[in-house]
Structure formats: C-alpha cells, structure tokens
C-alpha positions in Angstrom: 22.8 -68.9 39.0 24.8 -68.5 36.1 26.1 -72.1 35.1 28.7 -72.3 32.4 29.4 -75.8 31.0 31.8 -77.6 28.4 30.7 -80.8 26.9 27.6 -80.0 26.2 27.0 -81.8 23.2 26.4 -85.2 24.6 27.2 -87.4 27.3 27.4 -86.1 31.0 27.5 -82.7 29.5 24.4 -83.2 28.2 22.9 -84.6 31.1 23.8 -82.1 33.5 22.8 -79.2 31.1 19.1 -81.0 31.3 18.7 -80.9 34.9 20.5 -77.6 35.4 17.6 -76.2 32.9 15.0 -77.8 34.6 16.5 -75.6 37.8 16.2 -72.7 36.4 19.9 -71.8 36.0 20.9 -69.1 33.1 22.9 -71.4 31.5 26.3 -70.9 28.8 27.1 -74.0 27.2 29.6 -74.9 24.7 30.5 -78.3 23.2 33.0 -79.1 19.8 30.3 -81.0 17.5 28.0 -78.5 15.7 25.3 -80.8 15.2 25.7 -82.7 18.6 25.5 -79.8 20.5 22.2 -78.3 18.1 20.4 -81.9 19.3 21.0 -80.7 22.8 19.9 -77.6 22.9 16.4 -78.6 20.8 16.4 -80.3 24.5 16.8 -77.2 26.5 15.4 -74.5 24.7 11.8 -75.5 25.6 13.6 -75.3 29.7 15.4 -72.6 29.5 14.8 -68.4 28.6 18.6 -67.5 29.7 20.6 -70.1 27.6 23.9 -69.3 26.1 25.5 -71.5 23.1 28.7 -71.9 20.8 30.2 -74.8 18.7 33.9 -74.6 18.5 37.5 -76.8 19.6 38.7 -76.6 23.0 42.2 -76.8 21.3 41.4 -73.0 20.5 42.2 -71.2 24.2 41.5 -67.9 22.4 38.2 -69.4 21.6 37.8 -70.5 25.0 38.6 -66.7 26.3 36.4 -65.6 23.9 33.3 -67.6 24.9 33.5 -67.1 28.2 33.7 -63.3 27.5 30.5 -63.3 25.3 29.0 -66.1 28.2 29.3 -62.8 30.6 27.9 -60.1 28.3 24.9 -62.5 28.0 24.0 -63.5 31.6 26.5 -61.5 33.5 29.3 -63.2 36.1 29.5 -66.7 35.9 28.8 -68.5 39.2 29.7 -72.2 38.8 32.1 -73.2 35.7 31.9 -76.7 35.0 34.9 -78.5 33.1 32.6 -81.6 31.9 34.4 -82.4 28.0 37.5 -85.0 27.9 38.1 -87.2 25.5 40.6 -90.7 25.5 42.1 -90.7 21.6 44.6 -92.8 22.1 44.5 -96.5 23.4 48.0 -98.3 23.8 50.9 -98.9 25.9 52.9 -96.2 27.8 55.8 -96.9 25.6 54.0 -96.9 22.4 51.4 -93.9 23.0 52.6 -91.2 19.8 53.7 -87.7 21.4 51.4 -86.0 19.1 48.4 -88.3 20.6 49.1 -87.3 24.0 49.7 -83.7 23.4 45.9 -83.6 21.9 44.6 -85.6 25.1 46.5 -82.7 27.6 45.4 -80.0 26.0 41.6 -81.3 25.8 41.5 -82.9 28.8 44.0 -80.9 31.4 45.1 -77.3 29.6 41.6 -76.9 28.1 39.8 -76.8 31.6 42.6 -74.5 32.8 42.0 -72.5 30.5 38.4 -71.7 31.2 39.5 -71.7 34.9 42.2 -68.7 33.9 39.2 -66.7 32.2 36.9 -66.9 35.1 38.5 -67.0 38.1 39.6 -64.0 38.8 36.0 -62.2 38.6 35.2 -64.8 41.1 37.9 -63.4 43.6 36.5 -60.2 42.9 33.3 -61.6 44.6 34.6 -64.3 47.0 32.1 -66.1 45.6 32.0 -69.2 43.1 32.3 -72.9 42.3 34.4 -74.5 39.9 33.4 -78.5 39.5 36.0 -80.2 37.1 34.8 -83.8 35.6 37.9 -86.3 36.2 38.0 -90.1 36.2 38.7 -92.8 38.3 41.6 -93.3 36.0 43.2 -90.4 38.3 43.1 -92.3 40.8 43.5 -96.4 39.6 45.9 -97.6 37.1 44.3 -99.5 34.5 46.2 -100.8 31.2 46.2 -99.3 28.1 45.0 -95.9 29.0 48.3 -94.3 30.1 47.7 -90.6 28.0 43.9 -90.6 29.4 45.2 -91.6 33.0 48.0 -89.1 32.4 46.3 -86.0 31.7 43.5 -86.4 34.0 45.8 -87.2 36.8 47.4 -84.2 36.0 44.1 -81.7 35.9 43.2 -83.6 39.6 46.9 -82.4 40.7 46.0 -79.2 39.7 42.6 -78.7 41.2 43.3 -80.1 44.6 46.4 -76.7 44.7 44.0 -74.4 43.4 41.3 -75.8 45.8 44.1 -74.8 48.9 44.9 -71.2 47.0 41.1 -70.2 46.3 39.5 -71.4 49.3 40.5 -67.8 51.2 38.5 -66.1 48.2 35.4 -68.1 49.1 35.4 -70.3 45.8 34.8 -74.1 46.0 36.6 -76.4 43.8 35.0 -79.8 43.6 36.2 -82.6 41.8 34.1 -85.7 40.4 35.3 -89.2 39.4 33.0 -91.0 37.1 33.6 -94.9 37.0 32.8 -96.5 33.4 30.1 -94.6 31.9 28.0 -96.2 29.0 28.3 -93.2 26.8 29.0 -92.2 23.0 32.6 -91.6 24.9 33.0 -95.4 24.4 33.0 -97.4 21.0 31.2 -100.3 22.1 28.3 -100.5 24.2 28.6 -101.1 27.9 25.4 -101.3 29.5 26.5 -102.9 32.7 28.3 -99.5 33.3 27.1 -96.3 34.8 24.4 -94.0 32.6 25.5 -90.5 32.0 22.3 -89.4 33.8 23.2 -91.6 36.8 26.0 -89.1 37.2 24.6 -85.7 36.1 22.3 -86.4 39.1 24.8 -86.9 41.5 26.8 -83.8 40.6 23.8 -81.8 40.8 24.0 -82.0 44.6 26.7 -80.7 45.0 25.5 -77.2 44.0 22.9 -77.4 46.1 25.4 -77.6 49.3 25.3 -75.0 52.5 28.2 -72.1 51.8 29.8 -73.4 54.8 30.3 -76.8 53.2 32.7 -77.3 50.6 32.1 -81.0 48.7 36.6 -81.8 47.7 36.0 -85.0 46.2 33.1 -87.7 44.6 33.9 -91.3 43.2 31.4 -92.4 41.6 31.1 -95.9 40.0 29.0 -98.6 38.6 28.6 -101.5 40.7 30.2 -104.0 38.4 33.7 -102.4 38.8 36.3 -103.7 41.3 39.4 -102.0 40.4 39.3 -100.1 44.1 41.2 -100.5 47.0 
C-alpha cells in the first residue's frame, strides 16, 4: 500500500512511520521540522526502498496540494492518508485564548487535515477504494480546563470526519478516527511518564489497516491507565 503520513517528524508520527516501514508500505511522509523529520527518516531509510519525504508548514495548503501531488508521481495513488500532526499552542481560559492563537491551532489541527483529505479523496472515489485515519484526542470528547482552542479544533475535525465517514462510505472509503489519551511525547513540555508512549499508540493504529474490507473500524479511545476523566 501506499501510506501517506503527516507528523512524521516525531511523536506518533514517527512511530507509526517505523512500523508501517517495517510492513513494507511505500511510504510519503511529511513533517514541519527539517531536522526532526531528517532524524526520522535516518530511521526508515535502512526499512524502506519506496519512501517519500518533504519538510514544510501545514499552514501552507498549496504546499499541502503540492506534496500530495509529487507523493503520487512517486508511488502512484495513495491508499491510506493519515492526518497524524496537531499541535496545542495555546494554554489558557476560553475567555482569555488570543484569536490569533486559535486561528493557528484550526488551521493545523482541523483545516490542515482537510486539506490533505480535499487533495486525495477524490482519486479514491475514482477507485472505491481507501482509508483515511485522522489522529484526534480525547479532548474531543472530555472537557478538560485550560485547553479550550486544542479541545476546540479537534472537536471540530471529529465533527467533520464522522459526516464524511456517512458521505464516503457508498464510495468504499473508510474513515477511522483515533483518540490518544495523554501521551508522553515531545508534544508535552514536561515529562509524563505515567502517560501513554507514542509507540503504545502507533501499535494500536496499525490494526486497524490490517481490518477485513467488510469491516470498517469508526472509532478508538485509547488511554493510559492513570487517567479517569471518562464517563
């Protein structure tokens, strides 16, 4: 399969890149941090013959068009897209959060992955054939304090998938969506090592791929066992 994946450059990104290697997969990966993403692919370039790379913003959409463009020239069609970057700016109240804060977390974390869905979609209709898996959090789906633009603009990409998931699924194309829990990752400033290893969930996304045609995987929650903020 051809596997195309944002986030590359660290993280859960990274993780799933590894196994997805280690598969076999062609691979097309992007990721915004030059050196960050050139430490990750001195991981998979021993893994992988078909492997696809570029360093650049997901604030640019016409770089995003672009890449997935070049991603097809270089392995043909892509298969599975998955939306794996995000990134949580801004910490403070609802009330306080500045516009211009929030505007940068929706268009990295919600319009970004739209974007790449916009690009590669339609030649997945064409084939009534594909998988898109898009990287939420459980801040979609608990309200914690403090995070209101994070909670905000991956509610809104989790909105957005589950209509897509009723439109595409006549055309054959699966949209899954995954909720990480706390994740002990360079996402966070401080360590957390009680939390959840960004390998603990590369591995349980990896599955999913690997699911009968018939069976279509809407939802995973995934969280580390010290969390309680669940109903």
């Amino acid at each position: 399969m051809h596997i195309l994946l944002s986030g590359a450059s660290s993280g859960i990104g990274r993780e799933l890149a590894v196994l997805l290697a280690k598969q076999g997969h062609s691979l097309s990966v992007c990721g915004r941090n030059p050196s960050k993403l050139e430490h990750s692919l001195t991981l998979l370039k021993p893994l992988s013959q078909a492997l696809f790379s570029r360093a650049f913003c997901l604030s640019d959409f016409e770089a995003i068009s672009q890449f997935c463009l070049d991603a097809k020239e270089q392995h043909g069609p892509v298969d599975v897209l998955i939306n794996c970057a995000g990134l949580n700016n801004g910490r403070a109240a609802g009330h306080q959060l500045e516009h211009e804060t929030f505007d940068w977390m929706m268009r990295i974390n919600c319009y970004a992955p739209i974007e790449f869905m916009r690009a590669l979609i339609p030649d997945m209709q064409t084939r009534q054939s594909g998988t898109v898996i898009n990287v939420l959090s459980t801040t979609a789906q608990f309200a914690n304090s403090g995070i209101a633009g994070y909670s905000a603009s991956k509610a809104a990409l989790d909105s957005y998938t589950k209509v897509m998931r009723k439109e595409l699924r006549k055309d054959g194309i699966k949209m899954l969506s995954v909720y990480p829990g706390g994740v002990d990752s360079d996402f966070r400033e401080a360590d957390r090592p009680q939390y959840l290893q960004a390998i603990d969930v590369a591995q349980a996304i990896v599955p999913m791929l690997n699911c009968n045609v018939n069976a279509h995987i809407h939802e995973l929650t995934i969280r580390p066992s010290c969390e309680e903020n669940f109903s």
